[in-house]
C-alpha positions in Angstrom: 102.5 25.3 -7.8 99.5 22.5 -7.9 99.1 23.5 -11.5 95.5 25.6 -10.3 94.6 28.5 -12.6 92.3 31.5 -13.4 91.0 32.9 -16.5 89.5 36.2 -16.3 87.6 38.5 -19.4 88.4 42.1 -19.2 84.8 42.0 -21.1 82.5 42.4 -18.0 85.4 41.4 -15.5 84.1 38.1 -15.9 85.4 35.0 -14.5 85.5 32.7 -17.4 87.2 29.4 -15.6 88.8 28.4 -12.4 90.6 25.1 -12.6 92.1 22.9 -9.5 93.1 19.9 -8.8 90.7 17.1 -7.8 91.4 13.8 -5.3 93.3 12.5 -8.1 95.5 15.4 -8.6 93.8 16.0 -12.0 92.5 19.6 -13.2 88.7 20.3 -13.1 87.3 23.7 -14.2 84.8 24.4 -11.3 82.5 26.8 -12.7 80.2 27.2 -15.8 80.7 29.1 -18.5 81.3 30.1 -22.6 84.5 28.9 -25.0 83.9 32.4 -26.6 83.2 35.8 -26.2 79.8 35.9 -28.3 78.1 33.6 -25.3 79.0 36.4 -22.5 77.7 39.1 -24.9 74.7 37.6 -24.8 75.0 35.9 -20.8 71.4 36.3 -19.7 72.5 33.9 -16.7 75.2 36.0 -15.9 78.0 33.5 -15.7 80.7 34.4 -13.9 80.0 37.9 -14.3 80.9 41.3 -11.7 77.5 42.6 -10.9 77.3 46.0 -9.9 76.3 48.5 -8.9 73.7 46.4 -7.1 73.4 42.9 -6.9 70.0 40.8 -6.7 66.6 42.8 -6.9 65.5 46.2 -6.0 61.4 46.1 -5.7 59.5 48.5 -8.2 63.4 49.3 -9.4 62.6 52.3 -6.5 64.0 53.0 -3.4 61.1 52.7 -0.8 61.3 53.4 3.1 58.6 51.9 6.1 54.9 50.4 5.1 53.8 53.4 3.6 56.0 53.3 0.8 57.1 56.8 0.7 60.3 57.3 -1.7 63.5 57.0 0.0 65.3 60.5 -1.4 68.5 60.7 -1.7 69.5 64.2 -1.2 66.3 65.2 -2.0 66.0 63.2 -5.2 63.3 60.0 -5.8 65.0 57.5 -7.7 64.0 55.4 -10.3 66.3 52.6 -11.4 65.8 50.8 -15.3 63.1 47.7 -14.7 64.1 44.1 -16.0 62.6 41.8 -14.3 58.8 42.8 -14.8 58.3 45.7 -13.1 61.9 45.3 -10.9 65.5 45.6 -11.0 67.5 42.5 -11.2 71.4 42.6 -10.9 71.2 46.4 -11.8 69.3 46.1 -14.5 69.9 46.0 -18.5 73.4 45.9 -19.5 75.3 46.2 -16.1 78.9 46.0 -15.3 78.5 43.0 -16.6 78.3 44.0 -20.1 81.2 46.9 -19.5 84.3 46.7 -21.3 86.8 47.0 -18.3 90.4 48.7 -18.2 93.2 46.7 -17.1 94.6 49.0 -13.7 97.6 46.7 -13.1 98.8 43.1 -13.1 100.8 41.6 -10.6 102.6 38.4 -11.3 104.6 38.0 -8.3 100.8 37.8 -6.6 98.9 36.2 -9.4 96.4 39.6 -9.7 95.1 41.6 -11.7 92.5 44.7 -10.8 90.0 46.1 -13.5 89.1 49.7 -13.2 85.7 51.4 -14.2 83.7 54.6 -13.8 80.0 53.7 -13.8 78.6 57.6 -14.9 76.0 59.3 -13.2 72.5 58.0 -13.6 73.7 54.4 -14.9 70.3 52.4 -15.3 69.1 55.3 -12.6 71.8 54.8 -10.1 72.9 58.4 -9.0 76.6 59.5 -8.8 79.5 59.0 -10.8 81.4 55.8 -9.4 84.5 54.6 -9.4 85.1 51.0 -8.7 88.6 48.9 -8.9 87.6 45.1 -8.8 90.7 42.7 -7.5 91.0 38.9 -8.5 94.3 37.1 -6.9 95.3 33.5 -7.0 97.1 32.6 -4.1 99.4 29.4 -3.7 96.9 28.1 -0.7 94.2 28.0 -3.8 92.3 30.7 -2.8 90.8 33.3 -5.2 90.0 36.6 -3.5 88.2 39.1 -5.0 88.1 42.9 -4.0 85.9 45.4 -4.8 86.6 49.0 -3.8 84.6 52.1 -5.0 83.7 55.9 -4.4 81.3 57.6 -5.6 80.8 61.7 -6.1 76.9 61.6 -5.0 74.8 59.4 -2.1 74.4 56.1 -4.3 73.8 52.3 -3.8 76.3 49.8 -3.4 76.5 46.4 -3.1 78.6 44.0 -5.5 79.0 40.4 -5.9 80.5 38.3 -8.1 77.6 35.8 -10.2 79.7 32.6 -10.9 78.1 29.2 -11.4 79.7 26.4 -9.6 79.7 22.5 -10.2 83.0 21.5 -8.0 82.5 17.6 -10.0 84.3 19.5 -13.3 81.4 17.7 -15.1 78.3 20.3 -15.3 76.4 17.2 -17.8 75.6 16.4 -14.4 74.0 18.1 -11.7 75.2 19.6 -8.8 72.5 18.0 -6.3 74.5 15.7 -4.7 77.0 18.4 -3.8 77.3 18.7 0.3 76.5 22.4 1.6 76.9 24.2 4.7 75.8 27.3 5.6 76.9 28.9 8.7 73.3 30.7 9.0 70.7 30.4 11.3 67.9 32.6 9.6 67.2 33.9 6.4 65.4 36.0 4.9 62.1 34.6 3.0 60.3 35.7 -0.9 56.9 36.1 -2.0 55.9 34.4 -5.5 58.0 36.8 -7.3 61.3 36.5 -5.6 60.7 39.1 -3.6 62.2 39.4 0.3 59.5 39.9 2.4 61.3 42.2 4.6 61.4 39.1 7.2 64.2 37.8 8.9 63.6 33.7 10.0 64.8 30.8 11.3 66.0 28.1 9.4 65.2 25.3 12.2 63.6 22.8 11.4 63.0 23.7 7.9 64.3 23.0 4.3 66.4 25.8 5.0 68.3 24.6 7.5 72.4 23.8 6.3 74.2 24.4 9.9 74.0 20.8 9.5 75.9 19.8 5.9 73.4 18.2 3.9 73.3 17.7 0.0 71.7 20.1 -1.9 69.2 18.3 -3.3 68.0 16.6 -0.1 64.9 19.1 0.5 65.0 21.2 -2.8 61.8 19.6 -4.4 59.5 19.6 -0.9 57.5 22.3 -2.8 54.7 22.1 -0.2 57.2 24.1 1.8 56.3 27.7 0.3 60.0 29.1 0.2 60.9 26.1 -2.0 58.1 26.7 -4.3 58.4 30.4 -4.6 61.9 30.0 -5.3 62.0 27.3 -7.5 64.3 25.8 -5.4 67.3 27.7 -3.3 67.1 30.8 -4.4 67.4 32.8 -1.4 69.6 35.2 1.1 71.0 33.5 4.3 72.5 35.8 7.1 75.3 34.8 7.7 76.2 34.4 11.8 79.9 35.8 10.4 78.9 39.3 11.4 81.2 40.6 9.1 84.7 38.6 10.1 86.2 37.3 6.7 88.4 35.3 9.0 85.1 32.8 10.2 83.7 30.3 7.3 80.7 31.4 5.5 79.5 28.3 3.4 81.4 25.3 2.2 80.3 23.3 -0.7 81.7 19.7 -1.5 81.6 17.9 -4.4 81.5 14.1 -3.7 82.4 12.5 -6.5 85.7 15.3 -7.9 86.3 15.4 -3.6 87.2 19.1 -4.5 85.4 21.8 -1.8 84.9 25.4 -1.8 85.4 27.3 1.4 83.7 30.7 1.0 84.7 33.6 3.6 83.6 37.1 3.1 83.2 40.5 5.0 79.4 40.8 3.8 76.5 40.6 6.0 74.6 37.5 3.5 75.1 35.0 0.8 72.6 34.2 -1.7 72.3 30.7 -2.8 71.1 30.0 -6.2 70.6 26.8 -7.1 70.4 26.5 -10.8 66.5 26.6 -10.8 65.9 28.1 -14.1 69.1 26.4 -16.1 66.7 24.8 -18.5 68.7 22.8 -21.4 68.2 25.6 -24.0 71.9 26.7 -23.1 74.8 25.2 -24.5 77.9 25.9 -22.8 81.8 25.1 -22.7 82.9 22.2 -25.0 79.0 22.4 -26.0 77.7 21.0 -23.3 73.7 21.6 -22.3 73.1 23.0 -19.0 70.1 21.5 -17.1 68.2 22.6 -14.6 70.4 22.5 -11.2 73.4 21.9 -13.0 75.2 23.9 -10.7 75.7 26.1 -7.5 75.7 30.3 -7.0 77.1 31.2 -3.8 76.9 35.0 -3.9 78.4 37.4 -1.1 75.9 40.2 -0.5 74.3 42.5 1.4 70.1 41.6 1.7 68.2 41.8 -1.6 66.0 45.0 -1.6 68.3 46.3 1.1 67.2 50.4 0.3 63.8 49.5 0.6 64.4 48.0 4.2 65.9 50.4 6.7 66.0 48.5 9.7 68.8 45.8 7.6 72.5 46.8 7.1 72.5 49.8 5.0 73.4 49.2 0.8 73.9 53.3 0.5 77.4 54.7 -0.1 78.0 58.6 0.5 80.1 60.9 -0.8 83.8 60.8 0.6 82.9 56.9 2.2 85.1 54.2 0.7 82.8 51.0 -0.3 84.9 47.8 0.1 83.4 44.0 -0.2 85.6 41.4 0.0 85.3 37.6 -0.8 87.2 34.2 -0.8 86.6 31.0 -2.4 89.1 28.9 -1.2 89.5 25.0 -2.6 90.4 22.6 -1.0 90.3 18.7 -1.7 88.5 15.6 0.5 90.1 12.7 -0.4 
């Protein structure tokens, strides 16, 4: 009723545009993008994109259990996942859901929905199992868009799915989104080495860069490179665990734009959120109505499990069995300061 839209690719089940209103009651489109479909073909910074079966990295693109790095089998089998990111997997590797052409399930227009429907074949970039996943986009009147993700798969597999848009809540990504307030309801993290790596370590956040209990704006710490975690990352580029505990119904981060006054409540039922701050956005990408995005032009708040999660037992488990259901569910919901 507020005029707020969607736009959603069946390419990739990509989410293309989201547009509400700002403190004036005018439309902004919130998160970064293409006008056409040769830029997602292409979409090396995965705009907007359904990553799956696993999102962030997988070290070696193996599965590895305890300090002696003996291969975690999955019903007896080592697995080997397709490298691309050096010698790791990134977002599931080459040509990932991402780049699937999805089928339309069913669209719902008394609920503003539609779910996309795919069957990711058995040894998918190296994933094991043939699985079936149904991902879910509604626009509800309170402007929230929930997505769902539900899958099964005929073999033990890996799953752990998130959705890779790029936010900058001012609806002008010429600018960056440094000034943007954020709040993390996280007290520790989990820390990278040099190359992006988690550590296995799970730490505090007090009294570091890496603290947002406290809103602050984005760009307040992100250039104190003498603090490691900012330099190996770039900037934010990291996994916070989230003190949720799994309750979608408790806030997971909230990110305000202070000029556009529009915010982004985020609530999910997954264990972390990785925050990407636009680190590697570098001006050699031109995007919707042609315009160049810079470095830190905008804001990834991704719903997640822990990167590398097979690789570390002792954190909430990323595998999926046979006859288990995997469901992941997240809500950005906007809002407006005025």
């Amino acid at each position: 009723k507020k005029g707020a839209y969607a736009e959603v690719l069946q390419y990739g089940a990509i989410l293309v545009k989201i547009c509400v209103p700002d403190k004036k009651g005018d439309l902004k489109d919130v998160v970064l993008g293409y006008d056409d479909i040769r830029g997602y073909e292409i979409n090396g910074c995965f705009f907007g994109a359904i990553i799956g079966r696993s999102g962030n990295r997988i070290e070696n693109s193996r599965f590895f259990i305890d300090d002696k790095e003996v291969v975690l089998t999955l019903n007896g089998k080592e697995i080997v996942l397709t490298p691309n990111e050096g010698a790791n997997n990134l977002h599931s590797g080459p040509d990932g859901f991402e780049k699937k052409l999805w089928e339309v399930k069913e669209i719902s227009q008394e609920k503003n929905s539609v779910d996309f429907f795919r069957i990711s074949p058995d040894g998918e970039n190296g994933f094991p199992g043939e699985f079936s996943i149904v991902v879910k986009y509604e626009f509800t009147e309170e402007n929230e868009l929930k997505i769902f993700y539900r899958g099964r798969s005929d073999a033990a597999t890996v799953a752990n799915m998130t959705n890779h848009s790029y936010f900058n809540l001012s609806g002008n990504p010429s600018q960056p989104a440094t000034d943007h307030i954020l709040y993390i309801n996280a007290d520790n993290y989990t820390p990278v080495d040099s190359t992006y790596m988690t550590t296995g370590e799970i730490v505090t956040v007090k009294e570091t860069p890496m603290d947002f209990t406290t809103p602050k704006a984005v760009g307040q710490d992100i250039d104190k490179f003498d603090f490691i975690q900012l330099k190996n990352g770039n900037g934010y580029d990291h996994n916070w665990v989230l003190n949720t505990q799994g309750d979608i119904n408790q806030l997971a981060a909230k990110l305000t734009s202070p000029t556009s006054g529009i915010s982004l409540e985020v609530y999910t039922n997954e264990p972390g959120i990785q925050v990407y701050s636009g680190n590697f956005l570098d001006g050699t990408l031109s995007g919707k109505k042609g315009i160049v995005y810079n470095q830190r032009a905008s804001v990834c708040l991704e719903t997640q499990h822990y990167p590398d999660s097979p690789n570390k037992p002792e954190w909430p488990s990323v595998i999926l069995e046979p006859g288990q259901t995997y469901h992941s569910e997240c809500i950005f919901k906007f809002t407006v300061e005025k």
